[in-house]
N, C-alpha and C positions, 0 to 999 in steps of 0.2 A: 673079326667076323669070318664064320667059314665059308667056303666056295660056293654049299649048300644055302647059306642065308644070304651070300652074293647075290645068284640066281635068282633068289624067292623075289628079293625085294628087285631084279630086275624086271623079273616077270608080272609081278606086279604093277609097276611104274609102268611097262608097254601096255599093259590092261589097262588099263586108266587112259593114255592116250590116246588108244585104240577109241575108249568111248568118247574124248572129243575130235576125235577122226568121223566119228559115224555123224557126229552132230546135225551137220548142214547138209549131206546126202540124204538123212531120214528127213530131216523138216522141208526142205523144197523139193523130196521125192513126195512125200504123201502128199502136201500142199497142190503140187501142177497136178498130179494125180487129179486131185479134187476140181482144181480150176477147169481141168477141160471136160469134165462129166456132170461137174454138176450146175441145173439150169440155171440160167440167168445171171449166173457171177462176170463178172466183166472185171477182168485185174488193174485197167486201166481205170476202171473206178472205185473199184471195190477193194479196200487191204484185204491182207491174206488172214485177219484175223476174223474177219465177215466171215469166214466157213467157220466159224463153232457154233453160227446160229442155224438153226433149223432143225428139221429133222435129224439131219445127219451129222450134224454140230460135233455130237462126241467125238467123232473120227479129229478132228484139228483138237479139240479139249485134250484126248490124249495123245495127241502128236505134238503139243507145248510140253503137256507133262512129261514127254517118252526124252524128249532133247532137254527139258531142263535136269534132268537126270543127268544124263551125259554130259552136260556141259559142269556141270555140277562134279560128278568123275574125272572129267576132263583137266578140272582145276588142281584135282589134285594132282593127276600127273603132273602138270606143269609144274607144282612145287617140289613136287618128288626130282623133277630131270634139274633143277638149279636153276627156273626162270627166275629168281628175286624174292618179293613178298607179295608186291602189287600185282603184278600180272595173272596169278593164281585167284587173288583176291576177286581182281575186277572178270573174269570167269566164272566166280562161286557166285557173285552178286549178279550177275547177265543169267545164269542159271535160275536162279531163285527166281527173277524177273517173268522167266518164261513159263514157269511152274506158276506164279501169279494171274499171270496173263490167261493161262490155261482154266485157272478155277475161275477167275471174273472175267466172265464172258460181256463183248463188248453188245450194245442194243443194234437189233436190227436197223439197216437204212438204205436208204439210195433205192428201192427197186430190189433187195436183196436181204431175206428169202423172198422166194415168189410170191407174188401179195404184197410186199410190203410198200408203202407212199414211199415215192421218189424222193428226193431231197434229204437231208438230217434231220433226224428227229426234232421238235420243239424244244423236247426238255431230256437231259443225259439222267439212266439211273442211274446209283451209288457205283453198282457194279462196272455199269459202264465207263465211266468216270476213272475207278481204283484202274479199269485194265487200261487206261491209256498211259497212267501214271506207271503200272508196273511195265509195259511196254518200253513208255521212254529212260525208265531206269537201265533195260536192257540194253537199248540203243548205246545211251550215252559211256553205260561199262566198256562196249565194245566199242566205239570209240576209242577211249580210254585207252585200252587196252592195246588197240592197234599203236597209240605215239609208243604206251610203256615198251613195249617187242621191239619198235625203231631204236632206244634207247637202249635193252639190251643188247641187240644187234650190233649198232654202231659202238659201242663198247669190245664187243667181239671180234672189231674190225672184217665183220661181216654187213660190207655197207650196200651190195644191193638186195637183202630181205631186210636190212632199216630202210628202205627206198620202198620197196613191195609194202611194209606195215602201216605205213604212213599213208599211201597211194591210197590201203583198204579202208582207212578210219576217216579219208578225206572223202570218197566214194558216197560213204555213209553219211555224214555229213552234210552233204550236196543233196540228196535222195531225200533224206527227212528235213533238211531247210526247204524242201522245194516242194514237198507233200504238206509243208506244214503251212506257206502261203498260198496253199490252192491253186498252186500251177499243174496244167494240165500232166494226166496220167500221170498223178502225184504218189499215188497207190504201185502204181508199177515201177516208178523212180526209188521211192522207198524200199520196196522189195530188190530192189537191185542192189542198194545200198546197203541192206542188212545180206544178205549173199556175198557180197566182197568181203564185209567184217567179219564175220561170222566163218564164211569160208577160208579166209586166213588162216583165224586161227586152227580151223580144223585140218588146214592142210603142214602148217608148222607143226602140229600135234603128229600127225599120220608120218612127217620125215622127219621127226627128232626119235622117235617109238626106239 
């Protein structure tokens, strides 16, 4: 291979990085963006995925779509830089999840859009329903994802980012066990815990580039 295809495919492989670098800065900048403007959202009740209802819905519909792209890109960096098989994989499947998520919009609830009766709905539609499913697909990839990176890691005898990947997947973990028994500001636990996972990996992305 010449120097010239060296490059190509290096420059390539940072590109792809770069877009799961950008991942978690686009989705929880546009996200708080929205959380503090727009009325009535309470993060400590509401998931962050409540803002693709309403009027202004589209803005999160394409800020799932704009990151599961990237995360989607992102994967393949990671196979292109030598992460394994898995860890690219469980990336392109956390992507696809968020691009899910993004077309089935969950049902309004809780007080949120304005108008809407307090409490959860009676009854979930189809839509609503597929996006929790594609949601927890996403969670649980990135989980995943976070042991897989401990396992390359400490294989690298790079053992405090296996200590950091594990820290992020355990985060995650905790966040959506603890949103998922209706413990208070379970919505804000969750959001926290998808930000550590997620951020991970966008930050091993942004320092392996």
């Amino acid at each position: 291979m010449t120097a010239i295809a060296l490059t190509a495919t290096t420059v390539r492989t940072r590109t792809l990085l770069t877009a799961g670098a950008l991942a978690t800065p686009v989705f929880f900048g546009v996200s708080l963006a929205q959380v503090f403007t727009r009325e009535g959202f309470d993060l400590t009740r509401h998931p962050l995925s409540l803002l693709s209802t309403g009027s202004l819905g589209w803005l999160q519909i394409a800020n799932f779509l704009t990151v599961g792209v990237l995360l989607i890109a992102g994967s393949a960096g990671f196979k292109r830089a030598g992460y394994g098989k898995w860890a690219p994989r469980l990336i392109l499947i956390a992507g696809i999840g968020m691009m899910a998520a993004g077309v089935l919009v969950m049902d309004p609830s809780d007080g949120f859009p304005l108008g809407t009766p307090y409490g959860m709905p009676a009854t979930m539609s189809w839509h609503g329903i597929a996006h929790m499913a594609a949601g927890s697909t996403s969670f649980f990839s990135l989980i995943a994802v976070g042991f897989v990176l401990a396992r390359h890691f400490s294989r690298a005898g790079q053992r405090g980012l296996a200590i950091a990947s594990r820290v992020a997947a355990v985060i995650l973990i905790l966040g959506d066990g603890w949103a998922m028994t209706g413990g208070r500001a379970g919505s804000l636990t969750l959001a926290v815990g998808v930000f550590a996972a997620m951020g991970w990996v966008s930050l091993v992305a942004a320092t392996r580039r």
